[in-house]
Backbone bond lengths (Angstrom), bond angles and torsions (degrees), N, CA, C in turn:
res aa  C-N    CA-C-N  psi(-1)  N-CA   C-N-CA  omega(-1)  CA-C   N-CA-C  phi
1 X - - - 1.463 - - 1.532 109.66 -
2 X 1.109 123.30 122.59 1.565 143.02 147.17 1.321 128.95 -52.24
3 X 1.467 153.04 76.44 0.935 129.46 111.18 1.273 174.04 -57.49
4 X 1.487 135.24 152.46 1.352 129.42 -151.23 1.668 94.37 -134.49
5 X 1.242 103.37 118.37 1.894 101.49 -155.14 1.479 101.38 -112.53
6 X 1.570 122.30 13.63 1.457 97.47 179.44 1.792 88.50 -165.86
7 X 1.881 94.60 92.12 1.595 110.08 -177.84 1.635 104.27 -123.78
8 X 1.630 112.08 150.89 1.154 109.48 -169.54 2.119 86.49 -113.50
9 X 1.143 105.44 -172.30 1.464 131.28 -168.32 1.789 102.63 -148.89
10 X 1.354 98.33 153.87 1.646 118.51 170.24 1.584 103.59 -50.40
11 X 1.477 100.73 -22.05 1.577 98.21 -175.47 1.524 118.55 -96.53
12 X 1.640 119.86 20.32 1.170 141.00 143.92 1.843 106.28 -85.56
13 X 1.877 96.67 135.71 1.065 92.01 176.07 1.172 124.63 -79.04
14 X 1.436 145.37 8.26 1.369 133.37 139.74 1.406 112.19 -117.96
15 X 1.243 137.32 74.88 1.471 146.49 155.12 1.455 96.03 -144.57
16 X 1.718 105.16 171.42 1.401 129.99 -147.76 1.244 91.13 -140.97
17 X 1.679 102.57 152.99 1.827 89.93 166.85 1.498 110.53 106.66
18 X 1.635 110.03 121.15 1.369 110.98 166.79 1.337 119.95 -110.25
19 X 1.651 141.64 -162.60 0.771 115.59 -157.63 1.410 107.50 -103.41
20 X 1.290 112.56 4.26 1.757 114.38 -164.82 1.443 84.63 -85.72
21 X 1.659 124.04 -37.88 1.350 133.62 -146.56 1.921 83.75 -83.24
22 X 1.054 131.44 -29.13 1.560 126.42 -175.72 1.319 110.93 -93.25
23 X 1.630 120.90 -32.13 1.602 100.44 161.19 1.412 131.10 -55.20
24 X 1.475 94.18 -36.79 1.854 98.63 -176.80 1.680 97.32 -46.79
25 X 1.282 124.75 -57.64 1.441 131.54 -170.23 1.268 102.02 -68.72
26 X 1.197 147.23 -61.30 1.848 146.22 157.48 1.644 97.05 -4.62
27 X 1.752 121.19 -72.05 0.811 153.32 -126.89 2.285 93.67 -74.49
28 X 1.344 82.51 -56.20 1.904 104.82 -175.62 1.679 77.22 -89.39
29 X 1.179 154.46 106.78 1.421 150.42 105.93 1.580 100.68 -154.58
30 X 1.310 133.94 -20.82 1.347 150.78 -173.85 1.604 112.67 77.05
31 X 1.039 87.46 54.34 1.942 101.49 -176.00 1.314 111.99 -99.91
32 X 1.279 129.76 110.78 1.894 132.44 -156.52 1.626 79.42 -90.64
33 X 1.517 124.76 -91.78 1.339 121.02 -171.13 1.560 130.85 -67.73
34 X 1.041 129.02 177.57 1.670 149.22 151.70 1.272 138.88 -154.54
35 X 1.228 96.76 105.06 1.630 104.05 -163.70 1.854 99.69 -78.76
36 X 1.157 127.38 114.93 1.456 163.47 -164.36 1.613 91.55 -69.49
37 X 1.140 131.70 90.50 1.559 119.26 -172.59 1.828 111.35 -119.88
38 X 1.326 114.90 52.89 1.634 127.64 -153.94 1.666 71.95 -69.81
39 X 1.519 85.86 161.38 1.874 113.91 -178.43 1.719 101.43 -78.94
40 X 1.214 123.33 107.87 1.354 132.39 165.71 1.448 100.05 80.62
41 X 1.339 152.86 16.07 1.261 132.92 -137.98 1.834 93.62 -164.80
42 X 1.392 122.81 102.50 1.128 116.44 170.55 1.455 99.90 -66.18
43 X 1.022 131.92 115.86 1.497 134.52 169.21 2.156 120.78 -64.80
44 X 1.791 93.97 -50.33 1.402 95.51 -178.48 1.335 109.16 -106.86
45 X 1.066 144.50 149.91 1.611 138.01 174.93 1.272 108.70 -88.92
46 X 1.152 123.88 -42.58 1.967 129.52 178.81 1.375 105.21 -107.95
47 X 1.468 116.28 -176.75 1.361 134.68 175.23 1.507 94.01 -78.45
48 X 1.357 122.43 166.59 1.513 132.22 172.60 1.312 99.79 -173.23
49 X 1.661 94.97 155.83 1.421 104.47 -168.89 1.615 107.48 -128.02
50 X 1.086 122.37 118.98 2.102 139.64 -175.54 0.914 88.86 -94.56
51 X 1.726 145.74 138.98 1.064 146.86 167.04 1.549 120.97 23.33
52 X 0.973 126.01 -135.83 1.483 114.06 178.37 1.918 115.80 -100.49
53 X 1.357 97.19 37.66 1.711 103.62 171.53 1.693 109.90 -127.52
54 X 1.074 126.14 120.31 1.432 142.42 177.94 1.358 122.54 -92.06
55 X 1.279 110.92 110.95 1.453 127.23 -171.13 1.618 119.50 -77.67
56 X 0.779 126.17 -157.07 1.635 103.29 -173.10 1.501 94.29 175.09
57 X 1.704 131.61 136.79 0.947 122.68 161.42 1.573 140.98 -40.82
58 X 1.286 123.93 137.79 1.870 109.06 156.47 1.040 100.48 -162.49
59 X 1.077 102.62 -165.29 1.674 130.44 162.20 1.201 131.98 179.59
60 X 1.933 123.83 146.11 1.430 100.59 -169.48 1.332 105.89 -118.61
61 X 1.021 112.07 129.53 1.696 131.41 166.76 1.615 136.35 -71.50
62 X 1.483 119.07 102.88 1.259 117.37 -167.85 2.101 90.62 -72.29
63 X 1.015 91.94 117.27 1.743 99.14 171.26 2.435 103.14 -107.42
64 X 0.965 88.88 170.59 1.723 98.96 174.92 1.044 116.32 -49.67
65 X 1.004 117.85 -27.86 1.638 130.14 -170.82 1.408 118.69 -122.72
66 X 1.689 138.91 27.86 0.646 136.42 -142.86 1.098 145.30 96.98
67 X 1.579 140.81 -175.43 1.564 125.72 -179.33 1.752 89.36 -125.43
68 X 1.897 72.89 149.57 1.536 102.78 162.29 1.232 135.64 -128.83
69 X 1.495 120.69 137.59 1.649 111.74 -166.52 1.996 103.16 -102.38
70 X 1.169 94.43 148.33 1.635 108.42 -174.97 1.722 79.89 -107.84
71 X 1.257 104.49 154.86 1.413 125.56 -165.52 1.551 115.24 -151.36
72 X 1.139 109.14 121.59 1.461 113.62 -171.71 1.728 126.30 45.23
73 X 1.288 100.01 50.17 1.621 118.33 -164.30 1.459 101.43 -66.72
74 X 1.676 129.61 129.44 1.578 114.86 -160.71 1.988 84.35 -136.37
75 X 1.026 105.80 9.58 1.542 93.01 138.39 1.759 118.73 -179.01
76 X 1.205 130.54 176.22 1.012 137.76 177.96 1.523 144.87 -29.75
77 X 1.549 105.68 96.36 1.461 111.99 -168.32 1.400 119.62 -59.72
78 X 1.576 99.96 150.31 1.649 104.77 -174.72 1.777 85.64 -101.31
79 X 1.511 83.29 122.77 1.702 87.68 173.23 1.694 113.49 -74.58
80 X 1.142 112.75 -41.31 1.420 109.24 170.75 1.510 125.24 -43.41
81 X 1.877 97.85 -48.58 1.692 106.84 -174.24 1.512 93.56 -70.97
82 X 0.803 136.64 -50.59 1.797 136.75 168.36 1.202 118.34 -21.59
83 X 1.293 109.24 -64.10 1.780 112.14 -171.83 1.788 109.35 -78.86
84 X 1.635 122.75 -10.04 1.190 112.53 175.76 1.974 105.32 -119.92
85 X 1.286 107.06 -15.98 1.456 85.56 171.93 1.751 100.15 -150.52
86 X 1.214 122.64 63.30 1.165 117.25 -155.24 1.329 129.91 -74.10
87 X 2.079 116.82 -2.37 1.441 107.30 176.26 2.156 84.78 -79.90
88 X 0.804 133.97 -56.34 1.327 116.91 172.60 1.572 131.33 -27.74
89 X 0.911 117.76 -41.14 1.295 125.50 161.17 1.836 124.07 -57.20
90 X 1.380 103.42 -65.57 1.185 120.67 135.70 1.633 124.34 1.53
91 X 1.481 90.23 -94.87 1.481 84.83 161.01 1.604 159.27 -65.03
92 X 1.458 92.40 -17.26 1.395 129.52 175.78 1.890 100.83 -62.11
93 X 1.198 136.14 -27.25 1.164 148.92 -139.76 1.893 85.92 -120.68
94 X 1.099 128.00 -23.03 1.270 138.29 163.78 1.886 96.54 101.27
95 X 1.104 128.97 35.12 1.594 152.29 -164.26 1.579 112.52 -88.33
96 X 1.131 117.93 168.43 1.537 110.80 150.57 1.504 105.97 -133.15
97 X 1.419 98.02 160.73 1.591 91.22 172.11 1.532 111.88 -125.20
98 X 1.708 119.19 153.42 1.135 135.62 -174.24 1.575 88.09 -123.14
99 X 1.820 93.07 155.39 1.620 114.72 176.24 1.322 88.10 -110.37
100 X 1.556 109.56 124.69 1.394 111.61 -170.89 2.207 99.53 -92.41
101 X 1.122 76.41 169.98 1.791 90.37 -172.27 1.839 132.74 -6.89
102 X 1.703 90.71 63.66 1.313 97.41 -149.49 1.712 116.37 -79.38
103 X 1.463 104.56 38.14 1.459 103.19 155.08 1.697 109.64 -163.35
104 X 1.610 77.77 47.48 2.040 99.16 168.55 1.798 88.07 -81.87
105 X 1.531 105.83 -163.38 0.950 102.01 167.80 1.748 129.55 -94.89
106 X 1.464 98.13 -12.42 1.282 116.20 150.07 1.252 147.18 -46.98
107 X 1.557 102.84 -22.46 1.757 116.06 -168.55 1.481 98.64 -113.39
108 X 1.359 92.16 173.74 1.380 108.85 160.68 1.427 127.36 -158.81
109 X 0.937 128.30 156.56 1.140 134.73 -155.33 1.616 129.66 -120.37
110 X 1.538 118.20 57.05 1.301 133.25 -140.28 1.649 98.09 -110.14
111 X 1.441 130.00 94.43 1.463 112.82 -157.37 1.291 120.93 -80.86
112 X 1.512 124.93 -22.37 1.170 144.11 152.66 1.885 103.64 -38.54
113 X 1.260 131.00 -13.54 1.160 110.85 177.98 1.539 110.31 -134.58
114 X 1.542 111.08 17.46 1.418 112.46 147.27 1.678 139.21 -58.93
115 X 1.002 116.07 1.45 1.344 115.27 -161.90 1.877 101.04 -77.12
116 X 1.397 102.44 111.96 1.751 104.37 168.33 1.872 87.35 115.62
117 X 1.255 117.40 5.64 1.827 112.17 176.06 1.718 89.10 -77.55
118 X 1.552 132.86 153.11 1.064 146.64 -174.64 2.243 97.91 -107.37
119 X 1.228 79.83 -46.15 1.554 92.71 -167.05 1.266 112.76 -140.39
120 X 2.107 128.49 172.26 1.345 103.50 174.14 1.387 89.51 -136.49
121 X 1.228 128.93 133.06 1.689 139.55 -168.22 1.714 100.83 -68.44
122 X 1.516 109.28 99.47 1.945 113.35 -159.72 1.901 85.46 -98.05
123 X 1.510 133.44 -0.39 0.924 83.73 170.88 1.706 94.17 -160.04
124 X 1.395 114.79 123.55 1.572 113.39 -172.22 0.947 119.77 -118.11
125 X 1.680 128.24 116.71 1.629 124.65 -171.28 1.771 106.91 -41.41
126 X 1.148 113.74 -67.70 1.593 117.53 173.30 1.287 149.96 -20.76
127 X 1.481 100.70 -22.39 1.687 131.76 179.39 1.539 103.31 -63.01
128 X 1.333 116.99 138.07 1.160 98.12 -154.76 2.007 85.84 -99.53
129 X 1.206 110.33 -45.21 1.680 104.87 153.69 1.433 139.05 -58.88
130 X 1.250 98.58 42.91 1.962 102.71 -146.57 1.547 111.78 -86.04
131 X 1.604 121.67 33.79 1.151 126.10 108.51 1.639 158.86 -56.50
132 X 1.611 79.48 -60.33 1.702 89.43 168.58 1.283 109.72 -76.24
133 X 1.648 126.54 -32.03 1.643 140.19 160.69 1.796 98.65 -11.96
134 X 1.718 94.86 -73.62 1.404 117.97 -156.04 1.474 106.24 -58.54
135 X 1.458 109.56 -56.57 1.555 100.87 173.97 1.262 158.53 -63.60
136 X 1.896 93.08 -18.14 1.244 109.14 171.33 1.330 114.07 -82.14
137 X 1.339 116.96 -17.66 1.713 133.75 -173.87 1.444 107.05 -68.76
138 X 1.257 117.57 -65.54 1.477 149.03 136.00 1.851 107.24 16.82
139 X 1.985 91.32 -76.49 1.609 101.45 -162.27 1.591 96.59 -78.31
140 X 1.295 109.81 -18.66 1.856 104.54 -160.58 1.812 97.89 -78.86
141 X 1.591 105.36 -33.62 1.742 96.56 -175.15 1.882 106.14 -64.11
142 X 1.733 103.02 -54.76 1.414 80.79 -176.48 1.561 109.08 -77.16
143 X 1.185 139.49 25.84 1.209 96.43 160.06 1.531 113.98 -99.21
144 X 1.766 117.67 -10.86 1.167 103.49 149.25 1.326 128.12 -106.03
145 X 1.156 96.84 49.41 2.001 106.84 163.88 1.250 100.77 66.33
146 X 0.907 142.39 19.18 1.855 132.89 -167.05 1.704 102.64 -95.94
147 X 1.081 122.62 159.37 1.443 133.13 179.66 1.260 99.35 -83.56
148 X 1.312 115.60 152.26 1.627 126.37 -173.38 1.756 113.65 -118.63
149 X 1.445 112.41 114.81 0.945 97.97 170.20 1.789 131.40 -117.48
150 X 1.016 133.92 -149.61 1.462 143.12 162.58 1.352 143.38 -163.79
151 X 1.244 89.71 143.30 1.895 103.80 -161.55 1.803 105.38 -127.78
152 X 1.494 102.50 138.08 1.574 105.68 147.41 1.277 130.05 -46.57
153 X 1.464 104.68 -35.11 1.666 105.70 -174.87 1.838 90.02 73.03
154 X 1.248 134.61 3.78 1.822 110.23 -165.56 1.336 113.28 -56.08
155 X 1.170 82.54 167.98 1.787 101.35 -176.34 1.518 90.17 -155.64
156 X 1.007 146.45 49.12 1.725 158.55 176.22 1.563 85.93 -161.48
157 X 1.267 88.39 166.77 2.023 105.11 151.60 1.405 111.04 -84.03
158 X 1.605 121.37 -56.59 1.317 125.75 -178.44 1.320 127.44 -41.29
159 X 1.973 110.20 -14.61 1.668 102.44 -174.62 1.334 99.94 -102.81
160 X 1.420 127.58 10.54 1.746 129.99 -171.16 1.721 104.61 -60.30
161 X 0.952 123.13 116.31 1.208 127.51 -177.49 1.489 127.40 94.75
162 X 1.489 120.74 13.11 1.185 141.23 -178.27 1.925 96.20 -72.64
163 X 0.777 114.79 -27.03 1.584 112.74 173.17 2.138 105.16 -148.15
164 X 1.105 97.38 121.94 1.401 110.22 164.21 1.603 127.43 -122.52
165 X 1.237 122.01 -172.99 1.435 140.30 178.68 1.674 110.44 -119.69
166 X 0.998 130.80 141.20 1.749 126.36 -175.22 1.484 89.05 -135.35
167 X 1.523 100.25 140.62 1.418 102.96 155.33 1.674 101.65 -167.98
168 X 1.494 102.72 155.71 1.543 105.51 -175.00 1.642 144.39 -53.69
169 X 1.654 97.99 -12.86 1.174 126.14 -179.54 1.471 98.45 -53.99
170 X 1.937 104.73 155.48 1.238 71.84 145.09 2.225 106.18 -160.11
171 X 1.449 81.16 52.35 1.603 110.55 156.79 1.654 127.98 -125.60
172 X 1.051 97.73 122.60 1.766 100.63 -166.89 1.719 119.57 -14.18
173 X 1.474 92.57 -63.35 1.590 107.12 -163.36 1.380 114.35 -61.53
174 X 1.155 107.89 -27.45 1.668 121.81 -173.50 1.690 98.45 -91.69
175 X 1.250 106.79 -48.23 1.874 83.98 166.35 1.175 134.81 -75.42
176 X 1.286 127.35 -6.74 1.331 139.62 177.52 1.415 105.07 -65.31
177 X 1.371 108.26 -72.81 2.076 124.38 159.05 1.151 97.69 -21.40
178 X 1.818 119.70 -73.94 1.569 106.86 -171.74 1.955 116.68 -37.06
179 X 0.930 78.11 -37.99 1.987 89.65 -152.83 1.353 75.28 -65.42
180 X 1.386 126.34 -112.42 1.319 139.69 175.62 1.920 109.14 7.75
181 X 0.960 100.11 -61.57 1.717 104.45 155.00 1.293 130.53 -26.86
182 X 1.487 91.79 -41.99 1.990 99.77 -175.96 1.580 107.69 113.18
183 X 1.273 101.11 -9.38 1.715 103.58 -173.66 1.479 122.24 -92.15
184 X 1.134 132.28 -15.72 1.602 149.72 120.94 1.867 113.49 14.77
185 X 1.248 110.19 104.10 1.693 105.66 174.62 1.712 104.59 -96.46
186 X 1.230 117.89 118.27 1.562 124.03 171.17 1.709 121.95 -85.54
187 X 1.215 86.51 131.20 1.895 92.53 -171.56 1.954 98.65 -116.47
188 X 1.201 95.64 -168.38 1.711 102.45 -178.57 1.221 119.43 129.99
189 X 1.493 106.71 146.08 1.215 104.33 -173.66 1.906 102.76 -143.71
190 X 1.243 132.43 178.84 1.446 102.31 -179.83 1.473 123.76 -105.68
191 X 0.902 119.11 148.84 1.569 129.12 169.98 1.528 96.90 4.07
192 X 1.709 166.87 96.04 1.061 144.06 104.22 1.641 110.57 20.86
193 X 1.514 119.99 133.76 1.320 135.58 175.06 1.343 142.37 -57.23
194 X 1.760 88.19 -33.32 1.205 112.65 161.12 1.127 142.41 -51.31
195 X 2.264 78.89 -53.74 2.006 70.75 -173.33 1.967 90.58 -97.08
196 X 1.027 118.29 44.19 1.535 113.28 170.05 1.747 94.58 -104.50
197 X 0.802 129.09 -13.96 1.492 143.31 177.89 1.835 107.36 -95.37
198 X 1.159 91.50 -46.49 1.730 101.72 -179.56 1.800 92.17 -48.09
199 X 1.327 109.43 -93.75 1.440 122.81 160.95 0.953 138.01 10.07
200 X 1.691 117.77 -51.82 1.225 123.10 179.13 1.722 114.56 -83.97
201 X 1.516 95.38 -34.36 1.494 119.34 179.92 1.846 106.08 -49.75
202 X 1.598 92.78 -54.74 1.679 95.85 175.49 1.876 110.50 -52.77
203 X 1.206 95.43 -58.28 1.513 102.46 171.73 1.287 130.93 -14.08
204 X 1.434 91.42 -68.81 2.112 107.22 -172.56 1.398 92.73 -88.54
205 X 1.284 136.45 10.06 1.194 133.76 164.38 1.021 133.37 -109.34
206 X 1.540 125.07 -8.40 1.218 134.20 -167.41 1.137 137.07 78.47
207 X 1.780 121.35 -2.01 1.139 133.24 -173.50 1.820 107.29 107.49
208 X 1.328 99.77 0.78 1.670 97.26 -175.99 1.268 142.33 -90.42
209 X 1.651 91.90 8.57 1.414 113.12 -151.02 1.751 92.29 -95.10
């Protein structure tokens, strides 16, 4: 099983793209899941299935220190507990949480305020250094033991699967455990130029381009 653990939707305010329009692309990259990670905004409430690709709750949270992704969220966030302690919240929802790309320029990397991270996202198509991104992501999970995962980060349909998670399972719940486990193989590669250009184009355009 393939997953792709950190995808945005039209219902992020700067990404494009619904979800029928991201299975087709799921579909041509060999990507089984997508965890739905819109900015502040659980988008889906349950799992659902678009042709033969299965979406999966999340969401990612700009916190003080960086962002965090909620992952397979199976019920209803307390927005309050969110905005003041949100891997708690998080979990409360029966979730896990990942520190997403925590030495983009977005993240950060403060270890004193990891306590309740599940995993640390070692490798994100989006990074705009997403070499040195990858490696430093890489050395910081094992050195605190955390499971490693990976995401596109998209914000197109076309980059869905630009970074995934593999593991032998091949029912959600039981690969998730695997991953979370530590047993999880991470792939990725970065954002293509194009559509980093595609992207922006939609951007200053409104989606019209």
């Amino acid at each position: 099983m393939r997953i792709d653990f950190h995808v945005h939707t039209k219902w992020s305010y700067d990404a494009f793209g619904d979800l029928s329009e991201i299975s087709k692309w799921a579909r041509l990259k060999g990507i089984d899941v997508v965890v739905v990670t819109d900015h502040n905004k659980v988008t889906i409430q349950k799992p659902k299935k678009i042709n033969s690709t299965w979406f999966i709750p999340g969401i990612e949270v700009k916190i003080s220190y960086g962002h965090v992704l909620g992952i397979n969220l199976q019920d209803e966030l307390n927005t309050k507990l969110l905005r003041e302690r949100p891997f708690e919240a998080i979990h409360k929802t029966g979730g896990f949480c990942v520190l997403a790309h925590p030495f983009d320029l977005k993240g950060n990397r403060k270890i004193e305020k990891l306590e309740g991270v599940d995993a640390i996202e070692v490798i994100n198509s989006s990074s705009i250094l997403f070499n040195l991104n990858s490696r430093l992501s890489k050395a910081f999970a094992r050195a605190l033991n955390l499971a490693e995962v990976a995401g596109s980060d998209s914000h197109i349909p076309s980059t869905v699967g630009d970074a995934f998670v593999e593991v032998e399972e091949t029912e959600f719940v039981s690969a998730l455990k695997a991953i979370f486990d530590g047993h999880g193989k991470v792939f990725g590669k970065p954002t293509p130029m194009i559509n980093r250009i595609k992207l922006n184009l939609l951007r200053m355009t409104k989606g019209k381009f």
